[in-house]
Legacy VTK file of the C-alpha trace (Angstrom):
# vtk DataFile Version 3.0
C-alpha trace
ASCII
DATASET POLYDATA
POINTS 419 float
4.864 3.414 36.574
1.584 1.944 36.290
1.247 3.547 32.635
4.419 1.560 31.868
3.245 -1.886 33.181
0.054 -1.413 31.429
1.920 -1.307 27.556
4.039 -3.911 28.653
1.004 -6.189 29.523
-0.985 -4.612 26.157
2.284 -5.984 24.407
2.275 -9.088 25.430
-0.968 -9.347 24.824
-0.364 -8.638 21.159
2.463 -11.265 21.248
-0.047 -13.814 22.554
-2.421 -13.169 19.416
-4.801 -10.370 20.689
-6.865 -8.470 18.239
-5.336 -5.511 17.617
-8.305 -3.007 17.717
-8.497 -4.745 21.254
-5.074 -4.110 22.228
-5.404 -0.072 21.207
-8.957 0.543 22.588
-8.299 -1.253 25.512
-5.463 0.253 26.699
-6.674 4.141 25.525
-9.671 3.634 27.959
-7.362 2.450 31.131
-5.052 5.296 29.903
-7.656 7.457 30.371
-9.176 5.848 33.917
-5.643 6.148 35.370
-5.340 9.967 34.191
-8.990 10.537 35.745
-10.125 11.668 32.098
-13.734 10.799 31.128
-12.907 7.625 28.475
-16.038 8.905 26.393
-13.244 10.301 24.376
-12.702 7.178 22.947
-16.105 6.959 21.425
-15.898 10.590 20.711
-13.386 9.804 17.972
-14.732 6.360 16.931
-17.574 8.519 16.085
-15.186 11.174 13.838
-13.821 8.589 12.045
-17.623 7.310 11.282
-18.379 10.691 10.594
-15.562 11.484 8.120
-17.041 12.302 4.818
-14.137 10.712 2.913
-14.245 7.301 4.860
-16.817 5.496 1.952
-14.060 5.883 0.196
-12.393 2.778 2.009
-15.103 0.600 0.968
-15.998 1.026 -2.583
-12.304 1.386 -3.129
-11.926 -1.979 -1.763
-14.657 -3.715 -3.101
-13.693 -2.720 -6.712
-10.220 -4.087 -6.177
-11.243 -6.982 -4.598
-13.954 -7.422 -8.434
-11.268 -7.154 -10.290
-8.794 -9.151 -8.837
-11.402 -11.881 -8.431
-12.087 -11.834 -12.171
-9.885 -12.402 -15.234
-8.736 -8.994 -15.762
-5.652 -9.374 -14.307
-5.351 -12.326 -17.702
-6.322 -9.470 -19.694
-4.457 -6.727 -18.459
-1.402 -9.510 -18.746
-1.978 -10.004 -21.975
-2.683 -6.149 -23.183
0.449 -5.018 -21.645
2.630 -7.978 -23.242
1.229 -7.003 -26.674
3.027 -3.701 -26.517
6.214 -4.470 -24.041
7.031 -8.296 -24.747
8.801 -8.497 -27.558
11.615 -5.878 -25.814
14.975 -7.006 -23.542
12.969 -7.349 -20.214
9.471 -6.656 -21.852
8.056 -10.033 -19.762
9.385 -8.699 -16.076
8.467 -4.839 -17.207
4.782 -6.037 -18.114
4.562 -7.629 -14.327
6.010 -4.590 -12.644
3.137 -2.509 -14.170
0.308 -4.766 -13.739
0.904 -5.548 -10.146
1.423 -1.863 -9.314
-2.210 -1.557 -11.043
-3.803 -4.495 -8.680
-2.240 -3.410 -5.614
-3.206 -0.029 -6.357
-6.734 -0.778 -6.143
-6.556 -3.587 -3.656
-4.313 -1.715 -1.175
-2.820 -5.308 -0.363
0.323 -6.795 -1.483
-1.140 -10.160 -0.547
-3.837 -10.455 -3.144
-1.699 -8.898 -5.659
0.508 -11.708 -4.907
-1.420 -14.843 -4.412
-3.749 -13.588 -7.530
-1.251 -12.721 -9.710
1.283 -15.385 -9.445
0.364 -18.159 -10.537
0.558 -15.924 -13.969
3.345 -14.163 -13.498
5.622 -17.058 -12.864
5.446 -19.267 -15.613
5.287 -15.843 -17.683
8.825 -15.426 -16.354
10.419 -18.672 -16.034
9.209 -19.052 -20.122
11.570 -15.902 -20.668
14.526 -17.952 -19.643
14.526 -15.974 -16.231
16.087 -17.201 -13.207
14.056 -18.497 -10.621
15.937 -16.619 -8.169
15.095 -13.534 -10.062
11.197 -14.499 -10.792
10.100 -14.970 -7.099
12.458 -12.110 -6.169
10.677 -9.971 -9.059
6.884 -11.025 -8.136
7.623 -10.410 -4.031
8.376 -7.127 -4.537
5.930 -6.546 -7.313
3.225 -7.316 -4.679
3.645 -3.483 -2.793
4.603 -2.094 -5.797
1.611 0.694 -6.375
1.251 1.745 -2.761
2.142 5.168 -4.199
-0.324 5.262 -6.976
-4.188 6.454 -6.582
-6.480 5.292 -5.445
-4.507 3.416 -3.027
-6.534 2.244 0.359
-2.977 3.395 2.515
-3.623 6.946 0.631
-6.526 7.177 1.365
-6.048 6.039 5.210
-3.227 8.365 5.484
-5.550 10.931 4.571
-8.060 10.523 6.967
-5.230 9.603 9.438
-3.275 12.510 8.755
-5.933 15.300 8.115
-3.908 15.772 4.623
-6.517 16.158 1.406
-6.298 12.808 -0.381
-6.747 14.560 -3.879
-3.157 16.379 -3.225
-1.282 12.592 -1.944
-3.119 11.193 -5.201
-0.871 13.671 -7.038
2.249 13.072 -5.225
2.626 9.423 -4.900
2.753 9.813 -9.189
6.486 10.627 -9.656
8.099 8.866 -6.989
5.633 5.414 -7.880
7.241 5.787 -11.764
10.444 5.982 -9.939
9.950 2.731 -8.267
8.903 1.123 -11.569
11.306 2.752 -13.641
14.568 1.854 -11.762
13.178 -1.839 -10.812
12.185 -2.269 -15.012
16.035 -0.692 -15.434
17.178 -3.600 -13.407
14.610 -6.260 -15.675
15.989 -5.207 -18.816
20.174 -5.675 -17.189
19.174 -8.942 -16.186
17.650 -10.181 -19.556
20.011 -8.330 -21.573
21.817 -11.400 -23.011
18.361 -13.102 -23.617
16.780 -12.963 -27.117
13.479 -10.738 -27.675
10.324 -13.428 -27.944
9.280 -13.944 -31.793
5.758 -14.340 -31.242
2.650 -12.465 -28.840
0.057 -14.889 -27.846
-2.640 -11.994 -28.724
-1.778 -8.945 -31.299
-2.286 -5.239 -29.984
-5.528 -4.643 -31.284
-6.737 -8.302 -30.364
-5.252 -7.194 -26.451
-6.795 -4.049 -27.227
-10.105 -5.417 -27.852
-10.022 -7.960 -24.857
-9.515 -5.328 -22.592
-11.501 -2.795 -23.783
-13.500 -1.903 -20.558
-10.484 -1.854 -18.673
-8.984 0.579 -20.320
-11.238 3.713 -19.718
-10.966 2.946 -15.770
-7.059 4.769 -14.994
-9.111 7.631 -16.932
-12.211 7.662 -15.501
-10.844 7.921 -11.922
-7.492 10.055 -12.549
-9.452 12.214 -15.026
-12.463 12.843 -12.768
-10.637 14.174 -10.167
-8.070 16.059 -11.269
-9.978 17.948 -13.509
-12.189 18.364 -10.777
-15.232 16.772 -12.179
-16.027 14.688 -8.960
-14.179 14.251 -6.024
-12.052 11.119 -4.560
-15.563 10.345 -2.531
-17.219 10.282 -5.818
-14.878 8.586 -7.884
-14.925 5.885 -5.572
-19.042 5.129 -5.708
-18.404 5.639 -9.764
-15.279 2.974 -9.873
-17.395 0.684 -7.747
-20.593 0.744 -9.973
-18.649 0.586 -13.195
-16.474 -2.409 -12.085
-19.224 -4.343 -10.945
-21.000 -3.899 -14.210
-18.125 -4.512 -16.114
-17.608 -7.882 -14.339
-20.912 -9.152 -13.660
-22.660 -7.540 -16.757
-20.095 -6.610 -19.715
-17.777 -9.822 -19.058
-19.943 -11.938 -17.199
-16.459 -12.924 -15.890
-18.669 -13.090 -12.367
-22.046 -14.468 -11.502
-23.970 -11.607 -9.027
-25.884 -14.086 -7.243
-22.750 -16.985 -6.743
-19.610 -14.824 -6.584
-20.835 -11.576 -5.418
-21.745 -12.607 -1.801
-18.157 -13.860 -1.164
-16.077 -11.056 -2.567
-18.259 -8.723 -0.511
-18.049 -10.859 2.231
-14.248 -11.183 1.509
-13.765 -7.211 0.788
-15.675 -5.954 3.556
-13.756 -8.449 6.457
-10.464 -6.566 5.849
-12.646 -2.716 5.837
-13.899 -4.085 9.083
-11.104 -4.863 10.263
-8.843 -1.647 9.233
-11.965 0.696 10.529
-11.896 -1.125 13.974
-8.282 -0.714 14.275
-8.607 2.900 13.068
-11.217 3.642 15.627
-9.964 2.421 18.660
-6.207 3.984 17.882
-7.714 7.072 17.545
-9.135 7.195 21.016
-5.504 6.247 22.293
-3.558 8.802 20.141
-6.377 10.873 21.786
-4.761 10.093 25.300
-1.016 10.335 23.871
-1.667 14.060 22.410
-3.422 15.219 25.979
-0.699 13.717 27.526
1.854 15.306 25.481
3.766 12.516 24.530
4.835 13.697 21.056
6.103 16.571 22.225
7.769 14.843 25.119
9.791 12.559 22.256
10.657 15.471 19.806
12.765 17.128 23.361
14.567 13.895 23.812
15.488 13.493 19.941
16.421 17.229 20.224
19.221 16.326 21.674
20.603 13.674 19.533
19.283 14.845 16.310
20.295 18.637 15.306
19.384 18.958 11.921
15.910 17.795 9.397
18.674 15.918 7.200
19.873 13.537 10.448
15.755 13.331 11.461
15.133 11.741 7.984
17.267 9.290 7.845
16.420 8.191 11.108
12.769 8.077 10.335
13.874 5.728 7.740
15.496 3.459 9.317
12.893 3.408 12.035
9.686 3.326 9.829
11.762 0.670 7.860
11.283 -1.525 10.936
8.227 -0.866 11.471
6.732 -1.697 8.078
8.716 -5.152 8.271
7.051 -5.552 11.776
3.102 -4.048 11.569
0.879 -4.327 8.076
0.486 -0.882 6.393
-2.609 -0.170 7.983
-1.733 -0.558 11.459
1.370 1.333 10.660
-0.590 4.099 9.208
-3.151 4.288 12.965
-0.553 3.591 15.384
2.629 4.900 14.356
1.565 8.053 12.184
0.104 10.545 14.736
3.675 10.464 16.957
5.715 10.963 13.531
3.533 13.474 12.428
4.538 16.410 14.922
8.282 15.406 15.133
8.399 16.076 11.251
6.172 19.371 11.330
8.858 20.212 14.143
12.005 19.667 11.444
10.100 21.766 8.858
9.253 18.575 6.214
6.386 19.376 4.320
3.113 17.304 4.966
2.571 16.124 1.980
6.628 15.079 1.264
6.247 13.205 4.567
2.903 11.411 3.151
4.992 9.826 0.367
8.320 9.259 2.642
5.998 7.381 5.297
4.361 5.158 2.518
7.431 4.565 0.636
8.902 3.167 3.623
6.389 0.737 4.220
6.424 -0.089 0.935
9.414 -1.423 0.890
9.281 -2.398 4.397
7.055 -5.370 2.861
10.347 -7.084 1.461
12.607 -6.159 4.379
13.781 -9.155 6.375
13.155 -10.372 8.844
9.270 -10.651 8.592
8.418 -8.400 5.553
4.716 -10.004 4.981
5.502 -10.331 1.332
8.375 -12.724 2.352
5.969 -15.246 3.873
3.071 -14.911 1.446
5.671 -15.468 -1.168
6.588 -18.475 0.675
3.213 -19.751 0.941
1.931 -18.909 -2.943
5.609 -20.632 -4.602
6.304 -23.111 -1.438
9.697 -21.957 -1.132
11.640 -21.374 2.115
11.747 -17.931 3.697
15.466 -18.135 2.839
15.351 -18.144 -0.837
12.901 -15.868 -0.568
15.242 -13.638 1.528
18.358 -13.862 -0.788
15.784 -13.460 -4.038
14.278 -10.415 -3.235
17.794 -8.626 -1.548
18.742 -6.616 -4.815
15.260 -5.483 -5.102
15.348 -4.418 -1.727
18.152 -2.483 -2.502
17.462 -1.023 -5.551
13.616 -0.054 -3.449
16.046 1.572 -0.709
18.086 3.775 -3.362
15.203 4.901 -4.793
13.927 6.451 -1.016
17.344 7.908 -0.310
16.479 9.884 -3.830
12.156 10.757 -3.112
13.473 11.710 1.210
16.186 14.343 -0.307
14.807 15.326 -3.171
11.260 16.282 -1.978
10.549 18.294 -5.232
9.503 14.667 -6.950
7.052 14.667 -4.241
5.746 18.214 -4.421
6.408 18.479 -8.686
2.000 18.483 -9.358
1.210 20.064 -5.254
0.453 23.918 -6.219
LINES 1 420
419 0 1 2 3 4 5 6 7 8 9 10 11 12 13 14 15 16 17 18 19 20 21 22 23 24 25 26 27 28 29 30 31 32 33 34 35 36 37 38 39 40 41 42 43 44 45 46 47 48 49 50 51 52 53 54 55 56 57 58 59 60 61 62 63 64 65 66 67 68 69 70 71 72 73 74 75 76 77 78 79 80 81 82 83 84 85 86 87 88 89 90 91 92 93 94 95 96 97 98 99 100 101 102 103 104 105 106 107 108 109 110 111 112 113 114 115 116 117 118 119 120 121 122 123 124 125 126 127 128 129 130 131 132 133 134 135 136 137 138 139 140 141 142 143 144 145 146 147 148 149 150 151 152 153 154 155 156 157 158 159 160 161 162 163 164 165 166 167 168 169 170 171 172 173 174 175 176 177 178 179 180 181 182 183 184 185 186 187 188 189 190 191 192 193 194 195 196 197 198 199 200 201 202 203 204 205 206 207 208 209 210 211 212 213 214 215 216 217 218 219 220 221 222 223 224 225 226 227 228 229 230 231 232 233 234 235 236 237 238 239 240 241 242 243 244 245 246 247 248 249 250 251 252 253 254 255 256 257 258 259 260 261 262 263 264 265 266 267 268 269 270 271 272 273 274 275 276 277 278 279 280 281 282 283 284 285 286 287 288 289 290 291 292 293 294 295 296 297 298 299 300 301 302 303 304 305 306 307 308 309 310 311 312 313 314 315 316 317 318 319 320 321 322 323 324 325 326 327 328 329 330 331 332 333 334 335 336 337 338 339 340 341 342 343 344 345 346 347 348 349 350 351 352 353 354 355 356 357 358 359 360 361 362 363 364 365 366 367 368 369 370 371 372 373 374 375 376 377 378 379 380 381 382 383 384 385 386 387 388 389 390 391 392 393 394 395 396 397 398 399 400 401 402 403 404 405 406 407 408 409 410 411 412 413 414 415 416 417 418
């Protein structure tokens, strides 16, 4: 009983505005006073996670995303992918797709993706004789688009979260993250179908080509590197960092090291703080829930409603569907992961399926009324209400929750590069 009143206080606390790290290492520690278990464990796994070898990886990753999108190569990268897509049906909404999956992919948050990127994107779109409807719909969605795609931050988290190798999720988020772009693109080119291709580029290919010519080696650098297993994910990070920070501050000069740099670091390293915090502290609580045996105390009660791995799925979607339009990724990722993790072991779903399932859901769970985060930083960025932002991005939600019926049962796209 007193276990019970003690979540229900810890969640009104949250309601009331608590910090969540404060909230999870909080109640772990009078979790473990009321089981009469020494609440060193708490610290005991803050200092795992600060002793995880892969955990720079947060960082640097961050920092470089943070460089770029503070920069103008998201004008570049604009401009380089128009020069080969924007003369076709849809070219304009297919170039967006891509480039935002790239941002968010190194940022590891919709928001920025969103907030940098739009105020490019739009008038990119609305030029193109696309709907309004359709443009914020397209860019709200765009913002979580390359979740899936290395080196992603939640990857990386999952990870460490997870005890999965990061190299192997790198691999499988691939497939189902073209999936994503491919069927949301398909959707781009139906809805500009009746729309004439542009007759002029504002930059040829090889001018693009040339603007963004340190941009370019980066995908290989980092993708290369580690699959051929010159360097690993640790060390790809410390080389991404270095090289985007030269190719900003130096190459460019798009930055100045002594005006901007302070502030993107100071910006960059807030949100690792606060994601390392969080991760800390909910690992001394899932600490208490494993001793306790709480997993294993849900997977007997779902026993009894849920018989098969095929009925466990799609409840796990629906559920993790409501929790990414309730928690941010990362919080999703340290509180919700290590009691889904032994239910799906249980039903026989592969580790690394369930890496890209999880992710995929919160993905999409960005866009999912009622309080998908992308809704409201949409609103914010475009000043729009909530509920043109809800009936915009609908069809991309649905077209996002087709393509997770297709990666949850088909869990070779997942597994196609996992040896």
């Amino acid at each position: 009983m007193n276990e019970i009143l003690l979540v229900v206080l810890f969640f009104i606390l949250s309601i009331l505005g608590v910090p969540l790290f404060a909230i999870m290492g909080g109640l772990g520690i009078f979790l473990f006073k009321l089981a009469e278990t020494d609440i060193s464990a708490v610290s005991i796994e803050m200092y795992r996670v600060a002793s995880s070898p892969t955990l720079l990886t947060i960082p640097l990753f961050t920092f470089a995303g943070y460089l770029l999108a503070e920069s103008k190569s998201p004008q570049r990268l604009l401009n380089l992918a128009d020069s080969f897509l924007g003369k076709l049906p849809g070219g304009v909404a297919i170039v967006s797709l891509i480039v935002c999956a790239f941002f968010t992919a190194f940022t590891g948050a919709s928001g920025i993706t969103i907030i940098a990127l739009g105020g490019l994107l739009y008038p990119m779109l609305m030029e193109k004789h696309y709907t309004e409807e359709f443009t914020l719909g397209l860019i709200t969605t765009s913002g979580s688009l390359g979740l899936l795609f290395p080196p992603s931050l939640p990857l990386i988290l999952y990870g460490i979260v997870a005890k999965v190798d990061i190299d192997l999720l790198f691999k499988a988020g691939i497939i189902p993250g073209i999936l994503l772009i491919t069927v949301l693109s398909a959707y781009a080119v139906k809805k500009n179908s009746k729309s004439s291709p542009r007759e002029e580029k504002n930059l040829s290919i090889k001018e693009a080509l040339l603007q963004a010519k340190y941009e370019l080696p980066l995908p290989f650098i980092i993708l290369g590197g580690i699959y051929s297993g010159t360097f690993t994910v640790t060390e790809a990070s410390t080389i991404t960092a270095t090289y985007v920070l030269i190719m900003e501050c130096f190459l460019y000069k798009d930055l100045n090291i002594m005006k901007d740099l302070p502030r993107i670091i100071n910006k960059s390293m807030t949100l690792v703080g606060a994601i390392l915090l969080i991760l800390s502290c909910a690992l001394g609580l899932t600490s208490y829930l494993i001793d306790e045996e709480i997993p294993m105390l849900i997977l007997e009660k779902l026993k009894m409603l849920i018989t098969n791995k095929y009925a466990f799925l799609l409840f796990l979607n629906v559920f993790l569907l409501v929790v990414g339009s309730l928690m941010d990724i990362f919080s999703a990722i340290i509180v919700v992961l290590p009691l889904i993790l032994p239910l799906a072991e249980n039903y026989g779903i592969h580790p690394i399926h369930m890496a890209i399932i999880f992710l995929t859901n919160l993905e999409i769970g960005y866009i999912t009324p009622p309080v998908g985060i992308n809704l409201f930083i949409s609103t914010f960025r475009f000043d729009r209400s909530i509920l043109q932002l809800y009936k915009a991005s609908f069809p991309f939600l649905l077209l996002l929750l087709f393509c997770l019926i297709i990666i949850t049962y088909i869990p070779a796209l997942s597994l196609f590069f996992i040896p």
